[in-house]
SENUVEX-636847 format. One record per residue: residue in three letters; x, y, z of N, C-alpha, C in turn. Coordinates in Angstrom, 3 decimals. Layout:
N
ALA,X,Y,Z,X,Y,Z,X,Y,Z
...
This chain:
113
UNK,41.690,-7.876,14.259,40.569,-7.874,15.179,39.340,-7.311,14.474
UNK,38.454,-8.052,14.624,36.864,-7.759,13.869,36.553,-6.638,14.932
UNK,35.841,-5.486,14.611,34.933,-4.653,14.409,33.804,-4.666,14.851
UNK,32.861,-4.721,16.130,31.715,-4.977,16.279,31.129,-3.149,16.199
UNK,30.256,-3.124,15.336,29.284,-2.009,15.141,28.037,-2.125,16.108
UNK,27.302,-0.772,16.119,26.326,-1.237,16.887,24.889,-1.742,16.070
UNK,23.806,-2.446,16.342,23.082,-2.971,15.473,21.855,-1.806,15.082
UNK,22.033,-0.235,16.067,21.186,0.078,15.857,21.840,1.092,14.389
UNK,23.260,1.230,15.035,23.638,2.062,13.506,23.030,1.569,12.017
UNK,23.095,-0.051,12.210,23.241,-0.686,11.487,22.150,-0.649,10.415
UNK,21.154,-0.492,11.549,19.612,-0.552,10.647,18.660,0.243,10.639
UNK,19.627,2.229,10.803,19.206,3.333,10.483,19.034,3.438,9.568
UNK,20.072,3.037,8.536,19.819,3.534,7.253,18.936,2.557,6.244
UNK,18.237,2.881,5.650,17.475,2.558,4.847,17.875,1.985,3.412
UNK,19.162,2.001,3.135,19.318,0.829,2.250,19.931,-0.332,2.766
UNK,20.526,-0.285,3.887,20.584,-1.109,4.550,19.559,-2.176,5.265
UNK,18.399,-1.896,5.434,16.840,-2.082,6.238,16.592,-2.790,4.473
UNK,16.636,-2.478,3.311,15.954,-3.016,2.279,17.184,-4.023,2.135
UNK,18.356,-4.318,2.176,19.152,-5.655,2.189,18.702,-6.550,2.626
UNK,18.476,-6.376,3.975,17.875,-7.579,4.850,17.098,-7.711,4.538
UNK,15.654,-6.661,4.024,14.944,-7.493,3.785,14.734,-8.318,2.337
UNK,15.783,-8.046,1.647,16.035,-9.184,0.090,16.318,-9.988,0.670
UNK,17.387,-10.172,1.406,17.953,-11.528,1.651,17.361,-12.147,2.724
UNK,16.155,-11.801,3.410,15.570,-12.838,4.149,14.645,-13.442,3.732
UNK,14.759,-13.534,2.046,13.762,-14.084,1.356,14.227,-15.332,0.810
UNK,15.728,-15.024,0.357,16.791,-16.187,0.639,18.321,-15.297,-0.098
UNK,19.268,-16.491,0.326,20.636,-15.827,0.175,20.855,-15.437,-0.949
UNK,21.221,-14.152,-1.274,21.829,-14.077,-2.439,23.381,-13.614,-2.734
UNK,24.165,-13.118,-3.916,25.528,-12.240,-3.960,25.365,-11.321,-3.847
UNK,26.597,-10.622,-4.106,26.626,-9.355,-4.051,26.049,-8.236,-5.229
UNK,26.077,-9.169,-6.492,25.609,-8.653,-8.224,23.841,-8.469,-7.942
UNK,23.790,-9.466,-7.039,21.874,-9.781,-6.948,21.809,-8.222,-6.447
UNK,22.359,-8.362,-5.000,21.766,-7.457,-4.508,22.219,-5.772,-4.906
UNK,23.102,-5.659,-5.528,23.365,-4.262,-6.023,22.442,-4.040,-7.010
UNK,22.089,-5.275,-8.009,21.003,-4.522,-8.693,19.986,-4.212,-8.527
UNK,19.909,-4.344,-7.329,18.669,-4.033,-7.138,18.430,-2.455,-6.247
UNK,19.637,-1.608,-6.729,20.021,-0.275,-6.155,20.219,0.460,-7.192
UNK,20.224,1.593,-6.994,20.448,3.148,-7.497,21.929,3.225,-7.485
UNK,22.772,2.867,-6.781,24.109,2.985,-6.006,25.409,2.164,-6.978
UNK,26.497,2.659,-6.370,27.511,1.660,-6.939,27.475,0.202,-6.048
UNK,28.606,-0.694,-6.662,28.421,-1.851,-5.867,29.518,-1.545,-5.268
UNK,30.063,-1.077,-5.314,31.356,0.055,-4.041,30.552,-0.147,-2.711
UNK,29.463,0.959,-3.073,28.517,1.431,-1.630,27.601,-0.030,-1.422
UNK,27.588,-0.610,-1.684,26.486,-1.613,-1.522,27.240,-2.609,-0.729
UNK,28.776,-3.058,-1.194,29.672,-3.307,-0.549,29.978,-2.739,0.881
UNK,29.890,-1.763,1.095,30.057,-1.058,1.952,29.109,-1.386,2.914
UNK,27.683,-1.194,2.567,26.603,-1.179,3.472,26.386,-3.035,3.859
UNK,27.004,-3.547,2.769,27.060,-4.977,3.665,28.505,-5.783,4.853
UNK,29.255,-4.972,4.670,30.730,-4.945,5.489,30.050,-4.112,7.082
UNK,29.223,-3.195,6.798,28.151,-2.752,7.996,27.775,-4.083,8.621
UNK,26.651,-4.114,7.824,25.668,-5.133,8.093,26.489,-6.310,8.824
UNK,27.900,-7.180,8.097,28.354,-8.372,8.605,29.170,-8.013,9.555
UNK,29.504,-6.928,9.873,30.120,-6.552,11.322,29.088,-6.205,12.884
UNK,28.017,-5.726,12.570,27.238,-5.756,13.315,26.557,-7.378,13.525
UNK,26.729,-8.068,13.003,26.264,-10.162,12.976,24.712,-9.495,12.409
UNK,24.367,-8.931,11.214,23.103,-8.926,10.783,23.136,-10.093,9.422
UNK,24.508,-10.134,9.070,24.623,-10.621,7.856,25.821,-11.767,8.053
UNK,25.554,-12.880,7.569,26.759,-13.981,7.359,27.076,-14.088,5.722
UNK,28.147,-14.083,5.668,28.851,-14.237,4.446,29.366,-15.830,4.398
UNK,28.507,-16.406,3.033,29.030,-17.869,2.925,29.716,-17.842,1.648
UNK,30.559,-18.798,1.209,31.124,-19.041,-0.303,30.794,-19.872,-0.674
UNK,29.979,-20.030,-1.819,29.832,-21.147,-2.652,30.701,-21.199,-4.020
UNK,31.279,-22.200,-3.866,32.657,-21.223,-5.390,33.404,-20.764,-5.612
UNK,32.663,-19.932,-6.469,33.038,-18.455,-6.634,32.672,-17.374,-6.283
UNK,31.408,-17.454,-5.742,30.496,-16.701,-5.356,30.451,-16.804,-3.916
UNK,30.632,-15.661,-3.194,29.506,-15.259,-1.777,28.455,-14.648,-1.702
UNK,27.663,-15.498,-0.969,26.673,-15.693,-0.769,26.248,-14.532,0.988
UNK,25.113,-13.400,0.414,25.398,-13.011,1.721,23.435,-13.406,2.631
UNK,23.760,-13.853,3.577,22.360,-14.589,4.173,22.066,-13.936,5.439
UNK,20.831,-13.443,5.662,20.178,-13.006,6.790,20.791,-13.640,8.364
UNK,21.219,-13.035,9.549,21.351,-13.383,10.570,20.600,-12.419,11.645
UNK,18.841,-12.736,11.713,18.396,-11.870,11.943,17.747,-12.261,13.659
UNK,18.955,-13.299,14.089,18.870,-13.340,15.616,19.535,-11.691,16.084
UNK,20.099,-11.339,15.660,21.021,-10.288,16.031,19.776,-8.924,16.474
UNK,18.869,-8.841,15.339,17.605,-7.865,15.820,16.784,-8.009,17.441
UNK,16.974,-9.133,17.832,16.466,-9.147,19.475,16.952,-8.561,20.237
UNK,18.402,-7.676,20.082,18.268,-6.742,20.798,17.539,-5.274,20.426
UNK,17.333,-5.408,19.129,16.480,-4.478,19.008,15.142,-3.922,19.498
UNK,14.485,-5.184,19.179,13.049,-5.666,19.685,12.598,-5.605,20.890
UNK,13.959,-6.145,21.825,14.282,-5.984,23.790,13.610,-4.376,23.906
UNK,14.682,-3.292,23.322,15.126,-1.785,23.495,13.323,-1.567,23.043
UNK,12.845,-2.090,22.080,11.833,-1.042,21.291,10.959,-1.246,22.317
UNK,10.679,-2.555,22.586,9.926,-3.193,23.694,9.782,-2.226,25.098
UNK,10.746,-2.417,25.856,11.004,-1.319,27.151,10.189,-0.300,26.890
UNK,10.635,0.847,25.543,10.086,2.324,25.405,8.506,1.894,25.287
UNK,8.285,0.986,24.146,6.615,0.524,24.027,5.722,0.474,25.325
UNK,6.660,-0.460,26.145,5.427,-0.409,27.765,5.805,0.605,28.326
UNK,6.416,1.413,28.656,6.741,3.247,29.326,6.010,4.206,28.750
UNK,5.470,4.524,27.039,4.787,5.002,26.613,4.021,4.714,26.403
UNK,3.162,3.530,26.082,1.773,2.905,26.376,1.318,3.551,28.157
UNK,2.157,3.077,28.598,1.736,3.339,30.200,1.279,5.135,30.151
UNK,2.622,6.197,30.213,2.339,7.088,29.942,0.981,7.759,29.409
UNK,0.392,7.281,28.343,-0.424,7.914,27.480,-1.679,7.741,27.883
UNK,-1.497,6.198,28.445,-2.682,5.290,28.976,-2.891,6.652,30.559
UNK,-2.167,7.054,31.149,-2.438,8.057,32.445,-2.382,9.433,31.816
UNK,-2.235,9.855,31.153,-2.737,10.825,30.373,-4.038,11.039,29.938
UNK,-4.627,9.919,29.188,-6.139,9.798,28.540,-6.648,9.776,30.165
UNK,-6.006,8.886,30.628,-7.512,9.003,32.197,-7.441,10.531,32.980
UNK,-6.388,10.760,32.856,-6.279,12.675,33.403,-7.056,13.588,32.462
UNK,-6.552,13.198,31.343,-8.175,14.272,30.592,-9.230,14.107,30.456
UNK,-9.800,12.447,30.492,-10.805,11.928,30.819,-11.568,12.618,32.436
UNK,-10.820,12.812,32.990,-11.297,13.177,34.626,-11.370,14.736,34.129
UNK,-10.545,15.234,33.860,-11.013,17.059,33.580,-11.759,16.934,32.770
UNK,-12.312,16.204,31.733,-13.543,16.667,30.894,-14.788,16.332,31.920
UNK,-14.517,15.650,32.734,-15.916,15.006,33.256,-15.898,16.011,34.553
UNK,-14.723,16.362,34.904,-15.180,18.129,36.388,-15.411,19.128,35.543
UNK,-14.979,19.179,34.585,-15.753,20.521,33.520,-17.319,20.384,33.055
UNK,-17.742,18.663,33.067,-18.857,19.177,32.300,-19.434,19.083,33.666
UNK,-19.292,18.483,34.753,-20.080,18.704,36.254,-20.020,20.512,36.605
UNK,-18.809,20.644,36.173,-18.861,22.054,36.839,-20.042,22.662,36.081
UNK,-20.039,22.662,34.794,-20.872,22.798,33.842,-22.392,23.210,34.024
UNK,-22.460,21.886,34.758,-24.025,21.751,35.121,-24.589,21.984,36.928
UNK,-23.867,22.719,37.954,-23.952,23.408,38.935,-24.850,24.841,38.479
């Protein structure tokens, strides 16, 4: 039985966040993308067994080679979640500025009594 991770674990970490974005430039292996790390290809391995359990990443074979390719429908639920907080704190801030907006303007009336 496959493993579903969650997508936000998925794309906390930051070498993970720079995978996707190599490979949404187009597919590459696994040699491409480790070199292009500090890391073993152990961990790089690792952070893409993440990635293809959460559906961020599809694994194809050509060969000999797999090929690992962006599946970056999977981020809309991200985008949904970020979305929600975006209009709640826009809103928020937006009634905030008009509340200090209104006390600066009874302070400077009071001001001038």
């Amino acid at each position: 039985m496959e493993t579903r991770r969650d997508v936000f674990q998925a794309i906390a970490d930051p070498t993970r966040r720079e995978i996707i974005n190599l490979i949404t430039q187009k597919p590459l292996n696994l040699n491409a993308i480790a070199g292009n790390f500090d890391v073993s290809r152990q961990a790089i391995s690792l952070h893409i067994k993440i990635l293809t359990e959460c559906g961020l990443i599809k694994i194809k074979q050509q060969g000999r080679e797999r090929y690992c390719e962006a599946k970056l429908e999977t981020l809309g639920e991200v985008a949904d979640w970020v979305n929600q907080y975006k209009k709640h704190w826009t809103s928020r801030f937006k009634a905030l500025d008009n509340y200090l907006t209104e006390i600066q303007t009874n302070t400077k009336e009071d001001g001038n009594k």
